[in-house]
C-alpha positions in Angstrom: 79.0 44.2 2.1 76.2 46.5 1.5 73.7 44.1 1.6 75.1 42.7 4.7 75.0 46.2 6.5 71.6 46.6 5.6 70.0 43.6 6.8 72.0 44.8 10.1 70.4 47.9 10.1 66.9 46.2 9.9 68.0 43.9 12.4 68.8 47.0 14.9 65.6 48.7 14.3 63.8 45.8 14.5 65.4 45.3 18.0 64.8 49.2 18.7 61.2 48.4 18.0 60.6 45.2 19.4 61.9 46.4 22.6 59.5 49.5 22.3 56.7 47.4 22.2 57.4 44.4 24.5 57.7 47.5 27.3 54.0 47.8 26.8 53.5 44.4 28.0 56.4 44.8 31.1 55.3 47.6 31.9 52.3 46.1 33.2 54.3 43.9 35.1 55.9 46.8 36.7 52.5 48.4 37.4 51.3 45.3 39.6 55.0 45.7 41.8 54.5 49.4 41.6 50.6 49.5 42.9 51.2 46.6 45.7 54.6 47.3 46.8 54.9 48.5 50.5 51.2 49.8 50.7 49.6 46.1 51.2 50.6 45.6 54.9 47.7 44.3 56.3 45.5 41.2 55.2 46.9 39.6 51.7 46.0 41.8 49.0 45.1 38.9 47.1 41.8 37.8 48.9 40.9 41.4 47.5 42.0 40.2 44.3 40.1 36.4 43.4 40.9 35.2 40.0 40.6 31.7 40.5 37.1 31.3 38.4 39.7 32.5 35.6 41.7 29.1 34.8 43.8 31.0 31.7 43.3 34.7 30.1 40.2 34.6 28.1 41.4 36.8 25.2 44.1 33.8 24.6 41.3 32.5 22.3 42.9 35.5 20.3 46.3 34.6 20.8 48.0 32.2 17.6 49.8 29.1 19.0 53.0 30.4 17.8 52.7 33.6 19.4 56.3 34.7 21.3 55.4 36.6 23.8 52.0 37.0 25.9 50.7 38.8 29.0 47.3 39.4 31.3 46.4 41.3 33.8 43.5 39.8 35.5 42.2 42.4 37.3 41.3 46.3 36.3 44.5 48.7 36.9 41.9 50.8 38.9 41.5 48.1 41.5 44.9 47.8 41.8 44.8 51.9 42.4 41.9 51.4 44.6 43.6 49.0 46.8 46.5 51.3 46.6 44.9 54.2 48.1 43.2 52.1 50.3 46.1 50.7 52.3 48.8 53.3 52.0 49.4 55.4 55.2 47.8 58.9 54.8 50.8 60.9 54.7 51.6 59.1 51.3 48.5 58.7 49.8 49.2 61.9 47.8 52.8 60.8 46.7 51.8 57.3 45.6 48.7 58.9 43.8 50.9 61.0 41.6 53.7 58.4 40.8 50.1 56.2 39.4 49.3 58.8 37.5 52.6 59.5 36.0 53.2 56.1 35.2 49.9 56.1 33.1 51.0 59.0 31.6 54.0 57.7 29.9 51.6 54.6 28.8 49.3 56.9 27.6 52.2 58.2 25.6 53.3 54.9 23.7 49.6 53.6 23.0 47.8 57.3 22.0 44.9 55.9 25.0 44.0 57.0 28.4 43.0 54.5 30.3 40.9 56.5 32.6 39.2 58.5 30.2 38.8 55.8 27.2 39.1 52.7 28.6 38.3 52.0 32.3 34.4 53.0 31.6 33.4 49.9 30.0 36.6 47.7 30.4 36.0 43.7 32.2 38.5 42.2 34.4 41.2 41.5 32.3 43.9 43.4 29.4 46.5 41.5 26.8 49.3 42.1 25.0 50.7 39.5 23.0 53.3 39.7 19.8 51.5 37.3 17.4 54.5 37.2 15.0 58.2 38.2 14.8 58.1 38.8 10.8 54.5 39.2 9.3 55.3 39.1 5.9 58.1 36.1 6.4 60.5 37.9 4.3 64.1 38.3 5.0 64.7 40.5 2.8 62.7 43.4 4.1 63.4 43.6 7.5 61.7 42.6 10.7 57.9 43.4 10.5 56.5 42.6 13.7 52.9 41.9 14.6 51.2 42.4 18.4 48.0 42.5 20.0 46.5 44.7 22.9 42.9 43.5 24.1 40.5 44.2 26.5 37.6 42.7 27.9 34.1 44.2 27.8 32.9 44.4 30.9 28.8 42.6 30.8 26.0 45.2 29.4 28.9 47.8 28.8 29.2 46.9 25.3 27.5 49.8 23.6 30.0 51.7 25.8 33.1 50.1 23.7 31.4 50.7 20.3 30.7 54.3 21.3 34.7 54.7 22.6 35.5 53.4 19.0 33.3 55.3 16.9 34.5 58.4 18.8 38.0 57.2 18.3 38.1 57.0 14.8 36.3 60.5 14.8 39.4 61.7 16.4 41.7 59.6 14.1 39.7 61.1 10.5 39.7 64.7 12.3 43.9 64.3 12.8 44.0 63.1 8.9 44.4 59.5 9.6 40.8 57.8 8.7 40.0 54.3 8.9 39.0 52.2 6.3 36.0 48.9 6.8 37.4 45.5 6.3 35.5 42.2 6.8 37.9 39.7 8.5 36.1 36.4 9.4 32.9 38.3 10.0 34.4 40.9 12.1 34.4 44.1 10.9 37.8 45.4 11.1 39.1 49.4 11.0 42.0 50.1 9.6 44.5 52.7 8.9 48.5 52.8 8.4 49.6 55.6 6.5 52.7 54.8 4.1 55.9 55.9 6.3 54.1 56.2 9.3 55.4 54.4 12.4 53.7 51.0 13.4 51.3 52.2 16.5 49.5 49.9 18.3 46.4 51.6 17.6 46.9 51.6 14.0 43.8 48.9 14.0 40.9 48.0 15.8 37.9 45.8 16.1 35.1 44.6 18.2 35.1 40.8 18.5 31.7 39.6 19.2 30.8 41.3 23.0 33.6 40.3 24.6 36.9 41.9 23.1 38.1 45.4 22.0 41.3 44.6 20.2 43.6 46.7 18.8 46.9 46.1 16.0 49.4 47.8 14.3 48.7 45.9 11.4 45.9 44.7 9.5 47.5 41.2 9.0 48.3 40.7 12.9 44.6 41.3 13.7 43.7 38.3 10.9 45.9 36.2 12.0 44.2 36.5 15.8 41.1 35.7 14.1 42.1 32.7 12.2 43.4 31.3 15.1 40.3 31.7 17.0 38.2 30.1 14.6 40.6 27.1 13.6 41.4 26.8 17.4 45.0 26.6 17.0 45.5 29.1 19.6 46.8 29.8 23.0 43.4 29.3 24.7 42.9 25.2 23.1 46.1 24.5 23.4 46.7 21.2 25.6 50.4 21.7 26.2 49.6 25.2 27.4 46.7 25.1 29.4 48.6 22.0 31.6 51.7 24.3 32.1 49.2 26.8 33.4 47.1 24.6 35.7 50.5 23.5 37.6 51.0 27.0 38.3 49.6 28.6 41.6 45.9 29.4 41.3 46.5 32.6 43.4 47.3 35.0 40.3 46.1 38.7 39.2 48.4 38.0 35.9 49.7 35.7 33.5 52.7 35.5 31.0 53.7 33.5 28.4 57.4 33.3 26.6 58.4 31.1 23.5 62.1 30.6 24.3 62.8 30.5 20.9 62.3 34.3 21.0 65.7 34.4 23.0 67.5 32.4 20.6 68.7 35.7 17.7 67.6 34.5 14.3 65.4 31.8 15.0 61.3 32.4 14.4 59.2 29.8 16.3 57.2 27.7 14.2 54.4 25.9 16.2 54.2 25.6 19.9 57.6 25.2 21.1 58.5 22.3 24.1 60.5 25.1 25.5 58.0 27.6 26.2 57.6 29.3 29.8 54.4 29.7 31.7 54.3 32.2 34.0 51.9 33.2 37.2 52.1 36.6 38.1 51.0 37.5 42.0 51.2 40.1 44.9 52.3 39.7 48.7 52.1 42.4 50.9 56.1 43.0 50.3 56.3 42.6 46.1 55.7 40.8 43.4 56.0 37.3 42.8 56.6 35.1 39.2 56.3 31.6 39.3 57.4 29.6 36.3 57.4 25.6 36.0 58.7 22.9 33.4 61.7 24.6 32.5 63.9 21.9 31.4 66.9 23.4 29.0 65.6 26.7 30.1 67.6 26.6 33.7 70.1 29.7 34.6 71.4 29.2 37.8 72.1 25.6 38.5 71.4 21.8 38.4 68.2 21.2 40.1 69.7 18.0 41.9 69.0 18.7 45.7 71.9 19.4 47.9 71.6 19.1 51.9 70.8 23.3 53.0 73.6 23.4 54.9 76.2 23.2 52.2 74.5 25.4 50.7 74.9 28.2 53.3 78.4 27.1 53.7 79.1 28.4 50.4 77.3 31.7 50.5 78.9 32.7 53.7 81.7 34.2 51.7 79.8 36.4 50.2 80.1 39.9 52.3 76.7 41.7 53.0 78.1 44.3 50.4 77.0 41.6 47.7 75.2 43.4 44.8 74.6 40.2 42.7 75.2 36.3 44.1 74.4 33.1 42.3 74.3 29.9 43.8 74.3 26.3 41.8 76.3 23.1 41.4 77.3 23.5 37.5 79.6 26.4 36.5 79.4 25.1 33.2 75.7 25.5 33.2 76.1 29.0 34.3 78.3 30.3 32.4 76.4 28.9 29.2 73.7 30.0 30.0 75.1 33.4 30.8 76.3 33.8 27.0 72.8 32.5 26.0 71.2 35.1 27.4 73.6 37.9 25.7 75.4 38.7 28.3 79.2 39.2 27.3 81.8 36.9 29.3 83.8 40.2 29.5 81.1 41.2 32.8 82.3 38.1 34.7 85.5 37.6 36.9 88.7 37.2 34.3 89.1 33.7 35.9 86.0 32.6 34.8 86.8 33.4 31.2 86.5 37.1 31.2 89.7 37.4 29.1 91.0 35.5 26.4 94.2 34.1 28.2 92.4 32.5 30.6 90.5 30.3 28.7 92.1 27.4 29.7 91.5 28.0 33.1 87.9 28.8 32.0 87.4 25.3 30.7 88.6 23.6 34.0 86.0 25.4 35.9 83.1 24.5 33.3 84.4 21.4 34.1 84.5 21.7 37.9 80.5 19.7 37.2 79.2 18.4 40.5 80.5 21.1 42.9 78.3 23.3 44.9 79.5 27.0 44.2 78.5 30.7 45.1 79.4 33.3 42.9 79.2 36.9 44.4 79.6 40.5 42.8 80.7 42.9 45.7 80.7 46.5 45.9 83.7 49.0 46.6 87.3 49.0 45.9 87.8 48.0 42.2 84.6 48.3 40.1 84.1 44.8 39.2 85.7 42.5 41.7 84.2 38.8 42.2 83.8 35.9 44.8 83.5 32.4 43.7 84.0 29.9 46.8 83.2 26.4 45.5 83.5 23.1 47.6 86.8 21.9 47.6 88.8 19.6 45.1 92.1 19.2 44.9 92.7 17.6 41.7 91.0 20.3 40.1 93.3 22.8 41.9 96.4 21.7 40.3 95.0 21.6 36.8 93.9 24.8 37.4 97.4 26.0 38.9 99.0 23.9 35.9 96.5 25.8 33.1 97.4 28.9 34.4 101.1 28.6 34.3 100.3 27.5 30.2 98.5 30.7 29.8 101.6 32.6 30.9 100.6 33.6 34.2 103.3 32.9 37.4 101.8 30.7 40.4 102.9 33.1 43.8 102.0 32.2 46.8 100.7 35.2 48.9 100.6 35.5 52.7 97.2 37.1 53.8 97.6 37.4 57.4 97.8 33.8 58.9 96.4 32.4 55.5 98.8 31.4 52.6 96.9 32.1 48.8 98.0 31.6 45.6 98.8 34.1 43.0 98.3 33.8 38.8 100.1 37.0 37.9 102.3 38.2 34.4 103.7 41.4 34.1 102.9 43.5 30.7 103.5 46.5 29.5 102.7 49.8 31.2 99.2 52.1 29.5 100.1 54.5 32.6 102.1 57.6 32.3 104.0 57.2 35.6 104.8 54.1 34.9 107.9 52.0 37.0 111.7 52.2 35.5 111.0 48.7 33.9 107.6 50.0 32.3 105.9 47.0 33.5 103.0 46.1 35.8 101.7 43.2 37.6 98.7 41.8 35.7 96.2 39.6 38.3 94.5 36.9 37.0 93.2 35.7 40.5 93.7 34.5 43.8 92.4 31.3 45.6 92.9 29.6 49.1 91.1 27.0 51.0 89.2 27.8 54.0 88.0 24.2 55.2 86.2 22.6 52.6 85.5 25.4 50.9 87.8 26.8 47.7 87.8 30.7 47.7 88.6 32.2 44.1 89.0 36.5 44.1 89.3 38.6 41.5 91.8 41.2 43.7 93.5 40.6 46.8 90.6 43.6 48.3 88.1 41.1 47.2 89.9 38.0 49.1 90.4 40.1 52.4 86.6 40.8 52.3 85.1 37.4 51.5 87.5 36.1 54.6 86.0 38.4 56.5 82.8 37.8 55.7 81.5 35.3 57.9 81.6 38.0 60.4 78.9 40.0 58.8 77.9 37.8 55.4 75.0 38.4 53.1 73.3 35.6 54.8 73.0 37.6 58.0 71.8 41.2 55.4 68.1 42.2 56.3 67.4 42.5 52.9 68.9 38.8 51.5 66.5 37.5 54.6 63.7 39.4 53.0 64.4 38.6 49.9 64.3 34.7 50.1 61.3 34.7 52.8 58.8 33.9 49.8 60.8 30.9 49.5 59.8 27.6 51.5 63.4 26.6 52.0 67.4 27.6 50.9 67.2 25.8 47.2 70.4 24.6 46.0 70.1 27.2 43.3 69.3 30.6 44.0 70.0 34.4 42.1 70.0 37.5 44.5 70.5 41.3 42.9 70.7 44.2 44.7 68.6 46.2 42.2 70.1 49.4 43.3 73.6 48.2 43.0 72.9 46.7 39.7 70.9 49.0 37.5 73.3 50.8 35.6 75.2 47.8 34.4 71.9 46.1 33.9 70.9 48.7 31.6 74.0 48.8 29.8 73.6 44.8 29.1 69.9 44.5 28.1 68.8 48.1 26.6 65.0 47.3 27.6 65.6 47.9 31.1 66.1 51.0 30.5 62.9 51.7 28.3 61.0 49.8 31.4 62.5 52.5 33.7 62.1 55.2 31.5 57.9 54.6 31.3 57.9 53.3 34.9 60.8 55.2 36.4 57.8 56.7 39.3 57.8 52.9 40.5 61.3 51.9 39.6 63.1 53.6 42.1 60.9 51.9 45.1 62.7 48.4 43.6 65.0 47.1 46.1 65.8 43.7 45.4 65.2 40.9 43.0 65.3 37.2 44.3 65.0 33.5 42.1 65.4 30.2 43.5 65.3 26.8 41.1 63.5 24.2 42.6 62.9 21.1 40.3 62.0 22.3 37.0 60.1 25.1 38.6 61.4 28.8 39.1 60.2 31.6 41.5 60.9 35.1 41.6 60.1 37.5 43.8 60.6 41.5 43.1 60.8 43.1 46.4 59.9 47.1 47.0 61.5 49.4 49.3 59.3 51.7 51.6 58.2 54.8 50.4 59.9 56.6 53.3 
């Protein structure tokens, strides 16, 4: 047992750090929303921004084959300031100004640099952060030891600039007790210096590669193996599988991203270059931020990609009330739901007749099987705290085995009137946790409702939540300003689309995958201005587009 516990406790810490560290790399991410949102309303910021002479990052030459996670920003954060300043209304320049500065502030904090003061005189057009391994040593038995990578670019005929940055660094480093010691790695010489029960910094060691690359480690053995990999070419930069997942990817980018899927999967460490792993293209509108990801087979989260005529589509979704915090639409529930436990996400967050509680798990495995039916699932604010709308196309065999499941679960089937409309009721009573409880100390336990509204099936999670989605058509999310602006980057209504209403959502996002919350509390300045998050499948290809609110 004790040995158990204490591979558990590595296991947490490593998670504690690994989410540390990856923030470095969203953050940036976040910095491109944060320094085009709402400021870039005239002509597309991204003629101001040309990286198409730049086919993939040029520090991937750095980056191992196998590395989990990468991304580049290819342009200089001050551009992105610039441009900032540039467009924002007067009135706000001052506001939008400080939340910049505040922002680099906190990444100041986590990587011991300043970029304006250390890095942005002699830094080139591009910055990397990549994790090169997920256990240096390849030991079990001691933990997690994590290896990443943070490089920048030498601008041309600035690179006695860089050496002079690193001398004076190490300066600083052998004043504060922490000297570094000369190692020759491949020809590079390599500083070094990680003091026995000191934390793993990302500055912990450095090098000049050739004139093109300041690069920095938190361990010796993560900077070796960049160098390896550069020299036997089995990295990121030569790799054939990688560099054709890029060039299907627009050409219109300021960043790219890379994710080994395996990295999701807890346990598993990616060997070579895995089939599974997502290429992203990171651009700007004048609205947001956009991510477009291609060849994602397996990796799908929303749907089947098999194309559905628009207008069912919208027939669906027009249940869902303009209160909607979070909506998915697909064709697969099955699909779904896997792939919402694949990403960590408990089964306890969805509707109880989706599986949320164990009784219903028959009833759960009737909808996974409900396979070629176009549904949208909606998350609506007010009333109770989590109630749900799914309203799938219609079939009636599938309705009895659902009614017929939930009676073998122990649930009654009541009909209900609603008005004019008769629904159906899976309800049980149990005992009352109350303290004014009835004479019989029971309650009514609800399961779920469902009725039929033409064609379409209408599943609720309360009898609030039913009276809303049937009046929704009045005044659905389809008709809400910010769905519309939210699914404008998109050429047409995919058969598979996400929407969150990033306000709505936060907390419980937080709650579910602890890095949000890190990401917010580096970039919290920009975080607030996000108003919506969009994705739509289409093929094997995904975009996203992160939309900001106004500053006013």
């Amino acid at each position: 047992m004790t040995g158990v516990a204490a591979r558990g406790s590595e296991s947490d810490r490593f998670e504690r750090k690994f989410w540390r560290v990856l923030i470095i790399g969203a953050t940036c991410l976040l910095l491109l929303g944060g320094f085009g949102f709402g400021f870039l309303k005239s002509l597309s910021p991204l003629t101001l921004l040309k990286s198409g002479d730049r086919p993939i990052a040029a520090a991937t030459t750095l980056i191992p084959a196998n590395s989990p996670f990468t991304i580049s920003l290819l342009t200089r954060p001050d551009r992105l300031i610039a441009l900032q300043q540039a467009m924002v209304r007067p009135e706000l320049q001052a506001s939008a100004r400080q939340e910049a500065q505040q922002v680099q502030q906190n990444l100041s904090q986590l990587t011991g640099l300043d970029y304006a003061r250390d890095i942005q005189p002699w830094m080139g057009s591009e910055v990397t952060f990549a994790y090169t391994d997920l256990d240096l040593d390849r030991d079990d038995s001691n933990g997690q030891q994590p290896g990443y990578l943070l490089v920048f670019e030498i601008a041309p005929d600035a690179q006695l600039q860089a050496q002079s940055f690193l001398q004076l660094f190490w300066q600083q480093q052998a004043f504060l007790g922490n000297p570094g010691q000369a190692t020759n790695i491949s020809g590079v010489r390599v500083l070094s210096s990680q003091r026995s029960g000191q934390p793993s910094n990302i500055t912990n060691v450095s090098a000049l590669v050739g004139e093109q690359f300041v690069v920095f480690a938190n361990d010796i053995r993560a900077l070796r193996h960049g160098l390896q990999s550069a020299q036997t070419a089995q990295n990121l930069a030569q790799n054939i599988a990688y560099r054709e997942r890029v060039a299907a990817l627009p050409a219109r980018r300021i960043g790219l991203a890379y994710l080994d899927t395996q990295l999701l999967s807890r346990g598993e460490k990616p060997g070579a270059l895995s089939s599974n792993f997502i290429a992203l293209s990171i651009g700007l509108t004048k609205d947001g931020i956009t991510l477009d990801a291609g060849n994602l087979t397996g990796t799908s989260t929303v749907g089947d990609s098999s194309s559905l005529p628009n207008e069912q589509t919208l027939d669906v979704l027009m249940y869902a009330p303009v209160t909607t915090e979070l909506a998915v639409t697909g064709r697969d529930l099955s699909q779904f739901v896997g792939s919402w436990e694949k990403a960590g996400l408990s089964r306890e967050l969805l509707p109880p007749f989706l599986g949320g509680v164990d009784s219903a798990t028959q009833l759960s495995s009737i909808f996974s099987g409900w396979m070629q039916s176009q549904y949208a699932l909606a998350k609506i604010s007010g009333g109770r705290a989590s109630d749900w709308i799914l309203s799938v196309a219609r079939e009636a065999t599938r309705l009895d085995e659902l009614n017929q499941a939930a009676t073998k679960a122990g649930y009654s089937v009541v009909p209900v009137s609603i008005g004019e409309t008769e629904a159906v009721a899976w309800t049980r009573f149990k005992a009352s946790t109350r303290r004014r409880s009835s004479a019989s100390g029971l309650e009514t336990e609800l399961l779920g409702l469902h009725l039929q509204q033409g064609d379409i099936e209408i599943f609720t999670s309360s009898l609030a939540a039913m009276e809303t989605a049937l009046a929704a058509p009045r005044r659905s999310l389809l008709d809400a300003p910010q769905f519309v602006q939210a699914m404008a980057p998109f050429e047409a209504a995919d058969d598979a689309v996400v929407y969150a209403d990033w306000v709505a959502i936060a907390p419980a996002a937080v709650n579910a995958v602890p890095a949000i919350g890190t990401i917010q509390s580096v970039a919290a300045p920009l975080m607030r201005h996000v108003g919506s998050v969009a994705a739509a499948l289409e093929g094997e290809s995904v975009h996203v587009f992160i939309q900001f609110a106004d500053l006013d």
